[in-house]
N, C-alpha and C positions, 0 to 999 in steps of 0.2 A: 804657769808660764810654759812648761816642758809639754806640758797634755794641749795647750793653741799653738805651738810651733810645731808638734805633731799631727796635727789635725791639719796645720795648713800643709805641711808638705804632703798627706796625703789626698789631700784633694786637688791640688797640682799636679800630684801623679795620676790620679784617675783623670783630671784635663784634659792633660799630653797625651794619656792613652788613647782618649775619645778624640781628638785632633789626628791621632796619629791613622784610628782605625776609621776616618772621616775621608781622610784623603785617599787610604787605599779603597774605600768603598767607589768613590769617584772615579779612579786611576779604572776602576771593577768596569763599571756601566762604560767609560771611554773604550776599552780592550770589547768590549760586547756591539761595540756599535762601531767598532772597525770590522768584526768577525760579519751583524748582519750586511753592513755595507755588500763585503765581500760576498755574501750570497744572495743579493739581489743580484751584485754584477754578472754570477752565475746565471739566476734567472732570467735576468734581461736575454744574456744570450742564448739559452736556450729557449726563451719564448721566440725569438727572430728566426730562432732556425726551426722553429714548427710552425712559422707562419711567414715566411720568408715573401709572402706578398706586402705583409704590413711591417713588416722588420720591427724595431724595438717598440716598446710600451710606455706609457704613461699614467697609465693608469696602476697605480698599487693594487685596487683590490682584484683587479683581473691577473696583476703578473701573480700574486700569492694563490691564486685561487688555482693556476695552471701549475703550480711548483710543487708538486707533492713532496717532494725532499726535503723542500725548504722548512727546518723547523720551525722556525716564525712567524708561517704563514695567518693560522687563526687569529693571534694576537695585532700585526698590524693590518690585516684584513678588516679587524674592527674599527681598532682607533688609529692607525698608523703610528701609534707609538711604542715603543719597546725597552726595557732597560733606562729608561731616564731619558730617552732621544725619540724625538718626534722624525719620521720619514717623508721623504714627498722626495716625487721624481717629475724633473721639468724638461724644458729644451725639446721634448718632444716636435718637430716642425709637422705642422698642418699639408699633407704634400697633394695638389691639387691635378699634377701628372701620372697619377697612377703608381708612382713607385713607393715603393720600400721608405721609412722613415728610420733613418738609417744616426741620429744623434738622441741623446738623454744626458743627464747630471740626476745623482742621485745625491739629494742633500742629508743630513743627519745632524738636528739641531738640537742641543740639549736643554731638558726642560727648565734648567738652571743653571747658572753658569754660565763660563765658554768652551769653545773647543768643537768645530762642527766638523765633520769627517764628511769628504766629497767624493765622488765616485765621475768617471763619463765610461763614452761609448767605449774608452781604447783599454779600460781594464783597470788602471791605474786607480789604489786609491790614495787619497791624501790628505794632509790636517796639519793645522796650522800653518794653514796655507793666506795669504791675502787674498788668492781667488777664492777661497773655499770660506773664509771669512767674511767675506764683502754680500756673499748669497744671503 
C-alpha cells in the first residue's frame, strides 16, 4: 500500500512538473514573437526609408531578405514561421498615384493555441488585444 501511494505521488509530481515546464515553454515562444514582432517593425522602417518611393512592404520574404540584422531573416524567409508563430504582413494598400504605401499590420499567429501579437505602421505592438484577435 505505502510503495502505490508512493508511486502515485511521484508521478503527480513529475505531472505538475511537466505542466509546469509546458506553460513556461509556451510563456518562451509568446516572449519570442513579441521580440521578432518588434524587429520586423524595425525592418518595416527601415526598408521605407531605403525606398522611400515604395514606403512600407508586404512582402515577408523581400523585407527579411533586405534586413541583414534581422536575425530571423533565413528562417521566416522560408516558411514564415518562427518559434511556434506563423508571420504575415497585410494592410499593405495597392497605391495607384504614385506615392509611398505608407500602412501594414504585422500579424503573429500561433501554431497552437492563442495569443497573436499585432504590430502597425505607428510602432506599437500589442496582444491580447480584440483587434489583434479578431485578424
Amino acid at each position: 500500500m505505502k510503495i502505490c501511494f508512493a508511486f502515485v505521488v511521484v508521478v503527480g509530481v513529475i505531472a505538475a512538473i511537466a505542466y509546469y515546464l509546458h506553460g513556461s515553454y509556451l510563456l518562451g515562444q509568446f516572449d519570442f514573437a513579441i521580440a521578432t514582432t518588434h524587429e520586423l517593425v524595425a525592418a518595416e522602417t527601415n526598408f521605407a526609408k531605403a525606398h522611400p518611393d515604395r514606403g512600407y512592404t508586404c512582402d515577408l520574404s523581400q523585407l527579411t531578405k533586405e534586413s541583414a540584422q534581422f536575425e530571423g531573416a533565413q528562417t521566416l524567409n522560408r516558411s514564415g514561421q518562427r518559434s511556434g508563430y506563423s508571420f504575415v504582413i497585410n494592410g499593405c494598400e495597392k497605391r495607384t498615384d504614385g506615392k509611398p504605401n505608407i500602412t501594414y499590420e504585422i500579424i503573429a499567429r500561433p501554431l497552437r493555441g492563442s495569443g497573436n501579437v499585432c504590430a502597425d505602421q505607428t510602432g506599437r505592438v500589442w496582444f491580447y488585444d480584440a483587434k489583434c484577435d479578431q485578424e
